[in-house]
N, C-alpha and C positions, 0 to 999 in steps of 0.2 A: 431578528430574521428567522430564527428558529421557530419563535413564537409564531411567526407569520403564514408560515410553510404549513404547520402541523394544524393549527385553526382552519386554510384553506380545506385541508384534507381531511376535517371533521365535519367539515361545512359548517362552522364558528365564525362569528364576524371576531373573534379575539378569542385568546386564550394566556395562563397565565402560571409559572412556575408552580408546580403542585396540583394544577389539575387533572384529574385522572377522565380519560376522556376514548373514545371509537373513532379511529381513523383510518380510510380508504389509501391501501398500498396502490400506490402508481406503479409500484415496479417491485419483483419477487425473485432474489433469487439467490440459488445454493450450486455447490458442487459436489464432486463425485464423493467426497468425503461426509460431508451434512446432509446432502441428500437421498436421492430413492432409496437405495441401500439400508438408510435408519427408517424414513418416513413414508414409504409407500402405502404399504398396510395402513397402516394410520388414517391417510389421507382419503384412502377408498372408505372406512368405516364411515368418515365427516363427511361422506358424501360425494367425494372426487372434485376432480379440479373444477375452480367456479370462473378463472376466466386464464385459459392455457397462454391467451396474448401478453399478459404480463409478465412471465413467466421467462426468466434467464438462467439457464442450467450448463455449467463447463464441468469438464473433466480435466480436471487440472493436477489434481496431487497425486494421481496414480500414473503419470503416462512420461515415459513408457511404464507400463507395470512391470515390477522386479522379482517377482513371484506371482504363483497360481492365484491366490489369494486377492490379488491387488488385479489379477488379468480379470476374475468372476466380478468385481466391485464393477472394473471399466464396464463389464458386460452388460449388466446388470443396471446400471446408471443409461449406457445405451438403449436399450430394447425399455426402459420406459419411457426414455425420451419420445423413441416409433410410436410406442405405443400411446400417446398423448399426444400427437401429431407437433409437437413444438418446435417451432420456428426458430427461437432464439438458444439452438442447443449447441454447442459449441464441444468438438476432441480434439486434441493434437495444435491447437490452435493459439494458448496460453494460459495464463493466469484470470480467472473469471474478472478479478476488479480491474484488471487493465482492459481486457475487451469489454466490457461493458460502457467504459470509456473511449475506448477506442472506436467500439461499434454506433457512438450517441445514443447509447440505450438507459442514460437517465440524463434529465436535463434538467437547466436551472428550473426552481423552485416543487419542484417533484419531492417526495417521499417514497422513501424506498427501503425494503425492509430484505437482510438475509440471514442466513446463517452463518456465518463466519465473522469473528472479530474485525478482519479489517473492511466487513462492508461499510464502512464507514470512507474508506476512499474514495467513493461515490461523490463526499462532500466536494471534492474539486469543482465539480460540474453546478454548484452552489445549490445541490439540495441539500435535503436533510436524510441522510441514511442510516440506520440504527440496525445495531446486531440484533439476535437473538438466539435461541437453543434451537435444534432440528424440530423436536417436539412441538414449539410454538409456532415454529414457522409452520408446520402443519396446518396447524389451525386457520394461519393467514392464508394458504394457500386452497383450500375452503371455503372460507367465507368473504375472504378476499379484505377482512380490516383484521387490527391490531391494537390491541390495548397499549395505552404510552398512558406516564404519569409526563406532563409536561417539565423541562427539566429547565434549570434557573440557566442564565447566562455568563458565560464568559467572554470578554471581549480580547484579542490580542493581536495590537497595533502593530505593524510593521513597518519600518521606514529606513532608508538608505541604499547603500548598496553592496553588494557581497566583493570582496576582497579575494584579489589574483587566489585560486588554490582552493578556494573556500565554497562548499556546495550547498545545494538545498538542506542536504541530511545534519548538515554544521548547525542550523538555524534550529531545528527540531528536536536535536541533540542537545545545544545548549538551552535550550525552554527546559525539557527533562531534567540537564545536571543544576540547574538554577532554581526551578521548584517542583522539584520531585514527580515522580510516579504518581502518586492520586492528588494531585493539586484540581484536578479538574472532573473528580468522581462526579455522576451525573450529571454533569452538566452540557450543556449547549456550548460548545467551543465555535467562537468564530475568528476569522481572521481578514483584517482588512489592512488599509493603508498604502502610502502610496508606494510601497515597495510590490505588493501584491499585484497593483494594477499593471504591471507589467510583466507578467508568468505566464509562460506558456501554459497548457493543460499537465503537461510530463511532473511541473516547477508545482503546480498548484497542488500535485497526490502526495506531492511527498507530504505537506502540510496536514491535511485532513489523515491520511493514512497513520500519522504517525501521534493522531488525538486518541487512539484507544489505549496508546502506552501512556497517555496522561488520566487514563482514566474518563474521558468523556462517554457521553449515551451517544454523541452524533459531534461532527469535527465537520464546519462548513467555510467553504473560503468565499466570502462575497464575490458575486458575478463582478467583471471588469469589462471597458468595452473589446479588450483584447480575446476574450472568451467567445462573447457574442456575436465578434466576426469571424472567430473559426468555426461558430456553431453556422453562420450564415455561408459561409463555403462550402460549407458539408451537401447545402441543402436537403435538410434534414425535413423531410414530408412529417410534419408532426408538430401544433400547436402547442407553444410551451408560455407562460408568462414568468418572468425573472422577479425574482422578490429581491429587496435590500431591507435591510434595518431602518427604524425611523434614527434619523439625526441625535433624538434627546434618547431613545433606546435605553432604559435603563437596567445595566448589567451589573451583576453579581460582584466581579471583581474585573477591572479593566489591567490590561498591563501592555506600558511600550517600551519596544525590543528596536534598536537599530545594528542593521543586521550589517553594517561597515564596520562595528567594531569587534566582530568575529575572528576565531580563529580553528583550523582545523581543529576536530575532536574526536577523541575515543571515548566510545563508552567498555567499562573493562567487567569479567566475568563478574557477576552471573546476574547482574540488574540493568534496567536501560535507563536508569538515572544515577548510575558508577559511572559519571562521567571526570576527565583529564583531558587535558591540553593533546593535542598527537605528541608535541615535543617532547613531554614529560613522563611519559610511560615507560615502566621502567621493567625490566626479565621481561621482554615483550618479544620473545621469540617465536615463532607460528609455524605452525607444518605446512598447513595449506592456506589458499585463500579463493574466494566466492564471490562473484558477483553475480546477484540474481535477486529471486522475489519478484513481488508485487512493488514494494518500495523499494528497488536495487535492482530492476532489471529492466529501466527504463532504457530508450535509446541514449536518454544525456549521458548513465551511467555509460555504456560502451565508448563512449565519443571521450565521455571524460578519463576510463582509462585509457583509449590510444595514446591522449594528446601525453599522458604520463611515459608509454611506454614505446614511443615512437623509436624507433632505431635500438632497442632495448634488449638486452632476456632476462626471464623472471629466471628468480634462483628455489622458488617453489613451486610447487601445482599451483594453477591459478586456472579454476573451471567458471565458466561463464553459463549461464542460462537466462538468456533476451527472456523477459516476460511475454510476448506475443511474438507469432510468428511473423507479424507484420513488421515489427521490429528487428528479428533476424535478418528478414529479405533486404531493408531499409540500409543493413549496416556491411550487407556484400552487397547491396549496389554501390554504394560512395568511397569503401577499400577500407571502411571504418575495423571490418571485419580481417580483411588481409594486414593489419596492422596489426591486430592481437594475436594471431597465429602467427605472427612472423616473430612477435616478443615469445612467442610459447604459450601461447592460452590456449585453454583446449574448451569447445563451444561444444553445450548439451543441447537436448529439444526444450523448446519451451516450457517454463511448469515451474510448479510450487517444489520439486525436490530435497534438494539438501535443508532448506527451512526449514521443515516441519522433520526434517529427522525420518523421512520416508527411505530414501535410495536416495544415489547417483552422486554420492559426496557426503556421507555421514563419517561421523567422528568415532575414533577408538578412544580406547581410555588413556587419559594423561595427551590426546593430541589438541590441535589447539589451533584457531582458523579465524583469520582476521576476514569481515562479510559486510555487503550491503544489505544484507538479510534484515527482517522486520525487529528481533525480538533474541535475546541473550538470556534466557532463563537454563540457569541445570538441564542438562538432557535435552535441549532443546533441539541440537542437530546432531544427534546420536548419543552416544557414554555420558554419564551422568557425572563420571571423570574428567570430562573433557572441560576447554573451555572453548569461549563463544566472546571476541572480540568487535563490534560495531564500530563501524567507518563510511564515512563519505567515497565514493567511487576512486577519488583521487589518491588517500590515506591507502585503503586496498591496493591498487596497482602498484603504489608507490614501497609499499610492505612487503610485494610479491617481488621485487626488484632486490631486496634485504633479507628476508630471510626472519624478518623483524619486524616489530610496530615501527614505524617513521613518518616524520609528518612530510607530507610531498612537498612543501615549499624547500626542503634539500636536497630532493632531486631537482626541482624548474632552476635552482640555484645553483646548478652546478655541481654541486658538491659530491664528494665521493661518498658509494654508499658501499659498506664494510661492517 
């Protein structure tokens, strides 16, 4: 499928692992982080923009801004937006890879190129989206193509069904503690089977999002027809054709996962392939806890902690930042919202925040924060002291109730948490 995407976009009747080839970006784009702010100048040298329609620009990791510093960036990312008349510029509104989704501003079989690691989230919508540096992207946003080495195949089968307790990020987490952090170095990760054919768009990000902690060039989840009829609801004014894999596709390494025989998981400081059992962790005491990100500030994640903390209170902080503000709105209209402020959760603006180690929930040294966040690397949301626990929405709420790591099947059971 990979293959199929990246040949249309070169205008190849084929193409094949290894080859190094020019290909037409459908879609471009960066945040207030990777973008104007590093690559403006740049951009104006190569000529200026070659086609502003392609073009997706959020402000997302500075907002609110928490200093002068982070206000000038917001500004400054602003007034190019004006100043390049762009339509698809987004402030205050979320996390760029969730509105891009949200907005249907990439669709199956598209190509799509940004600056930020997890542009690769993109994949849910079954293209193919691939990182790159502020610098390069430059260049694409100029000439409007992108040099790609075509990258070999991965295939990875999913089948069954997820177990009371057990969330998308369980699935993604055990891939990671099963074959490591670079199992899937350049490669074409895709993800099919009949477990996938039934994921919402929210089910399908966490998937693809969570292929650049495997080390993949692009993380795509095969189109379903459950996809294609929310893409056909939208009505989406815009010609797309859906690619799949051919049947005999021959992939690099194939591997099948049934995701029935899962079970809660942590992953523990400071790698995202330190993965354990949630049961089994052990000094798993936490100051705070986070729900939020690109991959962790879905609506399922909020829904999934109420159903934890219904009738509840947390015995920690437990700060929330909905990835889109569409999202926020979604979860005070239905009381999804009045359910986590009534456990004690306390809800931020939408945005990349505490992740990236920015503001609005950064780490002191020796504190220690159990997250739906992307990414558990040293220093990665504040002190270099600190640590950085990953979890499923569930495991988070259920920790925020303890004071502690716990696997949430002891709280839906009953049991006392102490």
């Amino acid at each position: 499928m990979t293959e199929k995407i990246i040949a249309r976009a070169a205008g190849q009747e084929t193409v094949r692992p290894g080859d190094e080839i020019w290909a037409v970006a459908d879609r471009i784009i960066m945040n207030d982080t990777t973008g104007p702010r590093r690559i403006a100048g740049l951009i104006d040298e190569l000529g200026g923009v070659r086609d502003r329609d392609r073009i997706v620009l959020a402000s997302d990791h500075f907002v609110p801004p928490a200093n002068i510093r982070q206000a000038e960036i917001l500004k400054t990312t602003r007034e190019w937006a004006q100043s390049q008349d762009l339509e698809h510029y987004f402030e205050y509104q979320g996390v760029l890879h969730n509105l891009i989704l949200q907005e249907s501003l990439v669709l199956p079989g598209m190509l799509l190129v940004g600056a930020d690691s997890h542009t690769v989230t993109a994949g849910a919508m079954g293209a193919v989206a691939v990182a790159v540096g502020s610098t390069e992207l430059a260049t694409v946003i100029a000439t409007g193509e992108i040099w790609l080495r075509v990258p070999q195949g991965i295939l990875i089968h999913l089948s069954g069904q997820l177990s009371p307790w057990v969330e998308m990020r369980d699935v993604t987490m055990h891939l990671l503690g099963k074959y490591k952090a670079d199992f899937a170095l350049y490669s074409g990760v895709e993800f099919s089977g009949p477990f996938t054919e039934g994921l919402d768009l929210e089910q399908r990000l966490v998937l693809s999002n969570q292929g650049i902690e495997m080390g993949s060039k692009n993380s795509t989840v095969v189109p379903s027809r459950k996809l294609l009829d929310l893409i056909e609801a939208a009505d989406i004014q815009q010609d797309f054709t859906p690619i799949y894999p051919d049947d005999d596709a021959d992939y690099t390494v194939k591997y099948e996962i049934d995701v029935g025989e899962l079970v809660p998981q942590v992953a523990l400081p400071h790698a995202v392939d330190n993965l354990v059992p949630a049961d089994q962790v052990q000094d798993g005491e936490v100051d705070i806890a986070w729900i939020g990100s690109c991959v962790g500030g879905r609506y399922a994640d909020l829904r999934a902690a109420a159903d934890v903390l219904q009738g509840k209170q947390v015995r920690i902080p437990l700060l929330i930042n909905p990835a889109t503000h569409a999202i926020y709105r979604r979860a005070v209209e239905d009381g999804t919202f009045q359910t986590l402020l009534d456990a004690g959760a306390v809800f931020q603006p939408a945005g990349c925040g505490p992740c990236a180690g920015l503001h609005s929930g950064i780490l002191a040294a020796d504190e220690r924060v159990i997250t739906t966040a992307t990414r558990n690397f040293r220093g990665r949301m504040g002190s270099r002291d600190s640590g950085v626990y990953l979890a499923s929405p569930y495991t988070v709420a259920a920790s925020a109730l303890a004071g502690r790591v716990i696997d949430p099947r002891q709280v839906s059971e009953g049991s006392k948490v102490a």
